[in-house]
ZAMARGU-4260 file (C-alpha; in steps of 0.2 Angstrom, whole numbers, plus 5000, padded with zeros to 4 digits):
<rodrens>
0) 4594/4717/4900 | 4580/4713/4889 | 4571/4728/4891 | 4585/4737/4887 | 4587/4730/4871
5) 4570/4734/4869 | 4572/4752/4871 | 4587/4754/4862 | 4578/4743/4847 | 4563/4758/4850
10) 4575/4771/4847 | 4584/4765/4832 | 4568/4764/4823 | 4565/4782/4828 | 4580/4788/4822
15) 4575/4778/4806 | 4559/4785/4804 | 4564/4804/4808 | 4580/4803/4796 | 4567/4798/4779
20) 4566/4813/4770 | 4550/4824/4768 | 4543/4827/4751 | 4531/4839/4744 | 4516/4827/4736
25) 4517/4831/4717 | 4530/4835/4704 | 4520/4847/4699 | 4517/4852/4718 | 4536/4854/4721
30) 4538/4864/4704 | 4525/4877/4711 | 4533/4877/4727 | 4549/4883/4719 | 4541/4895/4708
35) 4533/4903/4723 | 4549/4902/4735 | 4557/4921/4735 | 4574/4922/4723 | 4588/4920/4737
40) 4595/4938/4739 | 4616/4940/4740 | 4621/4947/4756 | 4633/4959/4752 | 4647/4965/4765
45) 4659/4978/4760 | 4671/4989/4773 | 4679/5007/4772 | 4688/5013/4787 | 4679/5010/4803
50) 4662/5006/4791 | 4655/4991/4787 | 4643/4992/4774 | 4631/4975/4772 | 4617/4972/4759
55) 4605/4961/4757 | 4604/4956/4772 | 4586/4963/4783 | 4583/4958/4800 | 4598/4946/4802
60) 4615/4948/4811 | 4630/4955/4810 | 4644/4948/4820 | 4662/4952/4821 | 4676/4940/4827
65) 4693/4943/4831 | 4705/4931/4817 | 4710/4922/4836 | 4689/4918/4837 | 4684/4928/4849
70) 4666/4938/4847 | 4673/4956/4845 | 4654/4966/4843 | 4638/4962/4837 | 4625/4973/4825
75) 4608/4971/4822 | 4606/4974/4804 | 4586/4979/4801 | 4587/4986/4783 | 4591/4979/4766
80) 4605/4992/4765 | 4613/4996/4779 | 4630/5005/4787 | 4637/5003/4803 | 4650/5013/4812
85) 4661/5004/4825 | 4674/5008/4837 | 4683/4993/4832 | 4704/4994/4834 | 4714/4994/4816
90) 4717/4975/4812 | 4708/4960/4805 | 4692/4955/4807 | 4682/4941/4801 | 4662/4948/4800
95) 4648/4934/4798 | 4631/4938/4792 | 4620/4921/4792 | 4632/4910/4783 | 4643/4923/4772
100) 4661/4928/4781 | 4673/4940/4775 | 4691/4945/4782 | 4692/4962/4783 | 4705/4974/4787
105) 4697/4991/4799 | 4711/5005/4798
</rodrens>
């Protein structure tokens, strides 16, 4: 009994020491870390037809999900600007590039 009170004491202090955040040493260290950080780009997501237009959004995925949540298809995207043509039925579609969905309508 006692040694299991010894490991879970271990890992509690584990999860302590893992959960502290991480900090950049300086202010002035941190300030030049966000000056050099590239400006977050809008990913841009726009359908016409049986054409899904996205933007901003290179070398990241596109997937497309039935409104019931199933994975319908799924599109490399390798440009900044690019447009896909899909054999997808007319209806409604939600479409996830890293953390942006959209509902869309394919007619």
């Amino acid at each position: 009994m006692k040694r299991i009170n010894v490991l879970i004491a271990a890992l509690a202090m584990t999860i302590t020491l893992s959960a502290a955040p991480i900090a950049l040493g300086t202010p002035a260290e941190a300030e030049l870390a966000a000056a050099n950080a590239p400006e977050a780009q809008e990913i841009g997501i726009s359908v016409s037809g049986n054409t899904i237009r996205v933007t901003g959004a290179a070398k990241q995925t596109l997937v497309v999900y039935y409104v019931t949540g199933a994975k319908a298809a799924t599109y490399n995207i390798e440009t900044e600007d690019q447009t896909i043509s899909t054999n997808l039925a007319k209806g409604i579609y939600l479409l996830k590039v890293a953390k942006q969905v959209r509902k869309v309508s394919i007619s």
